[in-house]
C-alpha positions as CSV (number, residue, x, y, z in Angstrom):
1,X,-24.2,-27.0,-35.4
2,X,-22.0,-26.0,-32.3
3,X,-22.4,-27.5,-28.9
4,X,-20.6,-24.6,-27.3
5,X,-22.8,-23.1,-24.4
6,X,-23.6,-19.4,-24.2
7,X,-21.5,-19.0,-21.8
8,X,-18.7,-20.7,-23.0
9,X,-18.5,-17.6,-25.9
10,X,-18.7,-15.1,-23.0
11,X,-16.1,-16.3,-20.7
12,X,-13.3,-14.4,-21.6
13,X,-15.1,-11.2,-21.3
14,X,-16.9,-12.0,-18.4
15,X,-13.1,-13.7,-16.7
16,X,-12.0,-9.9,-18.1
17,X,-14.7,-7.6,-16.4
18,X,-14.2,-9.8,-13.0
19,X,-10.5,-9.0,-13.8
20,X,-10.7,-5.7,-14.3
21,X,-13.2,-5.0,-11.2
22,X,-11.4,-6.5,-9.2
23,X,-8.5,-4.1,-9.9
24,X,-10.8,-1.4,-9.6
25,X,-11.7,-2.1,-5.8
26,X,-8.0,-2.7,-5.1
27,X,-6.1,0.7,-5.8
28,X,-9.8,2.6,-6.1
29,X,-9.5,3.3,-9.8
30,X,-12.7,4.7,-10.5
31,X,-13.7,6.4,-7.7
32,X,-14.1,10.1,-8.4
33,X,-12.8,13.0,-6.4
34,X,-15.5,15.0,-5.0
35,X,-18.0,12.9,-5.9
36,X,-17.4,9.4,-4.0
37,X,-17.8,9.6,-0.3
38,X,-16.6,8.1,2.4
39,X,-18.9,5.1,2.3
40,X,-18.4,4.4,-1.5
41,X,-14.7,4.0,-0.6
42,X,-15.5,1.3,1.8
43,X,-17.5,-0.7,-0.4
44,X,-15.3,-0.3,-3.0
45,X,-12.1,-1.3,-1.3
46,X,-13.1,-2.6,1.8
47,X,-12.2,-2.0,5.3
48,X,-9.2,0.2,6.1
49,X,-6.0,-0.7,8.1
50,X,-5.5,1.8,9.6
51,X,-7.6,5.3,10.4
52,X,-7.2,8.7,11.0
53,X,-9.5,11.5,11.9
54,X,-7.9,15.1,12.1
55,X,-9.1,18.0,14.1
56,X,-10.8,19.5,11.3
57,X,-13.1,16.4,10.6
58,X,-11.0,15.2,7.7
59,X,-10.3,11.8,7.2
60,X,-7.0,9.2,6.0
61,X,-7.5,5.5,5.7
62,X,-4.6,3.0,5.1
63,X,-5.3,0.1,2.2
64,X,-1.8,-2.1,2.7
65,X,-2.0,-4.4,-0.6
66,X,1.2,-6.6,1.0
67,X,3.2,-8.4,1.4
68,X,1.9,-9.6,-1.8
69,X,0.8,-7.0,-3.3
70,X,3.7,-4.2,-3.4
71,X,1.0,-1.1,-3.1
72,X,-0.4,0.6,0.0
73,X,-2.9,3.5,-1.2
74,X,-3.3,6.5,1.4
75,X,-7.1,7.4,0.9
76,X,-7.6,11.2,2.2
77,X,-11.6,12.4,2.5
78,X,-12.6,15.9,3.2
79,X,-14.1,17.0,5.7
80,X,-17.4,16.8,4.0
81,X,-17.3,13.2,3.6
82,X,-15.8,13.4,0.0
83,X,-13.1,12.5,-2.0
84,X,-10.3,14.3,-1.8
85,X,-7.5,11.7,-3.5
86,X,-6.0,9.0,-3.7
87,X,-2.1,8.4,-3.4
88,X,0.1,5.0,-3.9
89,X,2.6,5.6,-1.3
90,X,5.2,2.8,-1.7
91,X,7.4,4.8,-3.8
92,X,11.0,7.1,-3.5
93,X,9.2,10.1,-3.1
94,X,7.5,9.3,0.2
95,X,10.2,7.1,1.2
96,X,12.1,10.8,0.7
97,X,10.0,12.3,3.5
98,X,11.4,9.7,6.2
99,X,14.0,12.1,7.9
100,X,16.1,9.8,10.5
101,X,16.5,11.7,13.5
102,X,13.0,13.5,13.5
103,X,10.4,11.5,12.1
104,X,8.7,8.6,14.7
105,X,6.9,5.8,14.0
106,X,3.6,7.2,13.3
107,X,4.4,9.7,11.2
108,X,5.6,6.8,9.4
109,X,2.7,5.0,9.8
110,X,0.8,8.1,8.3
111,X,3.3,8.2,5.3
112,X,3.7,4.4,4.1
113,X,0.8,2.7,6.0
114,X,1.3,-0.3,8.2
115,X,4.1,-2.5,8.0
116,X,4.0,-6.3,6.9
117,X,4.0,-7.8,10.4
118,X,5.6,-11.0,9.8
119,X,8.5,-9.1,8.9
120,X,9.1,-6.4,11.8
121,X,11.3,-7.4,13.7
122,X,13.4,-6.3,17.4
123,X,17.1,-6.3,17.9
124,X,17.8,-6.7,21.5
125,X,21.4,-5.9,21.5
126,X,20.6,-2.6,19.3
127,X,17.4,-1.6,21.0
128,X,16.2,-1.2,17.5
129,X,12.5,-1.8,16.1
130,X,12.9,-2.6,12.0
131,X,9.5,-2.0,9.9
132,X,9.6,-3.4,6.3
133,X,7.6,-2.6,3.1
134,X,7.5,-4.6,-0.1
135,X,7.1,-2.4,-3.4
136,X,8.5,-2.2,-7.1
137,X,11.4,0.2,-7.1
138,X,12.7,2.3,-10.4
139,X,13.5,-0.9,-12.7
140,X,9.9,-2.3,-11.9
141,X,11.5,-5.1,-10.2
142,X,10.2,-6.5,-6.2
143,X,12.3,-4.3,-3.7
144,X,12.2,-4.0,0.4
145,X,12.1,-0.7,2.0
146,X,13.0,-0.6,5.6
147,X,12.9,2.1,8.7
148,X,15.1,1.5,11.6
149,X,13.7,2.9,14.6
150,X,15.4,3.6,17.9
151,X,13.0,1.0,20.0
152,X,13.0,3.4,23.0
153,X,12.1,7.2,21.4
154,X,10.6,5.4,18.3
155,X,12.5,7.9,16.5
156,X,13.7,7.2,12.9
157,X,17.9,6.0,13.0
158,X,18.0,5.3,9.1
159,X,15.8,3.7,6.2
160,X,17.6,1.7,3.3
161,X,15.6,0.2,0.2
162,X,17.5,-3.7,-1.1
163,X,15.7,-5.7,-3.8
164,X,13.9,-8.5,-2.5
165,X,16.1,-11.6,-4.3
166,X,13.0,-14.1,-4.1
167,X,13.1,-14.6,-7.8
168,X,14.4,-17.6,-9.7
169,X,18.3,-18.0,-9.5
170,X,18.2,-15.8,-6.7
171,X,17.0,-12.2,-8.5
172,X,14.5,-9.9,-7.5
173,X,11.4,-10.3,-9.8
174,X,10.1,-7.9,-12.2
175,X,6.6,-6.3,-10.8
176,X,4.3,-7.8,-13.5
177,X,3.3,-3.8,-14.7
């Protein structure tokens, strides 16, 4: 006869469910365009950053997963209150859209999200304001992307991408994905 409890049979799939829902409220998996509304995003991945309203009652909310977590997800609802999608935005492609000399810092901050404050930083003698991302680059290894700004226009100067060499040995680690 086995002295196992009930739940001792059940606890991988219930440690697997709790997994898996919690990865569901993080990036939003699940939520369907259209149908989820504004509300249903909220209480599935919790308060936003960051919020924007546009003239034409649409809506954008910032969910930064850093500096851990090397995501931020760019939720855009319609105007009606729904769905409209839901974009990881840590990658080359919206790093792409950065254009030094013309973008400022919140069209940045509309494109990538906020920053990870601990690591902004000011250069006096420069007059430069440095924003800094964490996300997994092309090899699926930990990376840093950062925006230089011009402190006084808050116009873009450059951006550059570097891994982040915080594994063992002194090597950027691999994503886990």
């Amino acid at each position: 006869m086995s002295t196992r409890s009930p739940i001792g049979r059940f606890a991988p799939t219930l440690f697997l469910a709790v997994l898996l829902s919690a990865c569901a409220g993080y990036s939003g998996y699940g939520l369907k365009p259209g149908v989820a509304t504004v509300s249903d995003v909220i209480a599935t991945m919790g308060t936003p950053a960051m919020r924007w309203l546009d003239a034409d009652g649409s809506e954008q909310l910032a969910y930064p997963r850093g500096p851990s977590g090397p995501q931020t997800f760019m939720v855009f609802i319609a105007p009606d209150g729904r769905l409209r999608r839901i974009e990881q935005v840590l990658d080359m492609e919206h790093f792409a859209r950065i254009e030094p000399g013309k973008s400022d810092r919140e069209s940045v901050l509309r494109l990538l999200g906020p920053p990870v404050p601990q690591w902004t930083e000011y250069f006096r003698a420069r007059n430069e304001l440095v924003w800094e991302w964490q996300f997994c680059d092309s090899w699926n290894q930990l990376a840093r992307f950062d925006v230089l700004f011009d402190a006084g226009t808050g116009i873009v100067r450059t951006s550059y991408q570097r891994q982040a060499l915080m594994g063992w040995n002194g090597v950027a680690p691999f994503c886990g994905h």
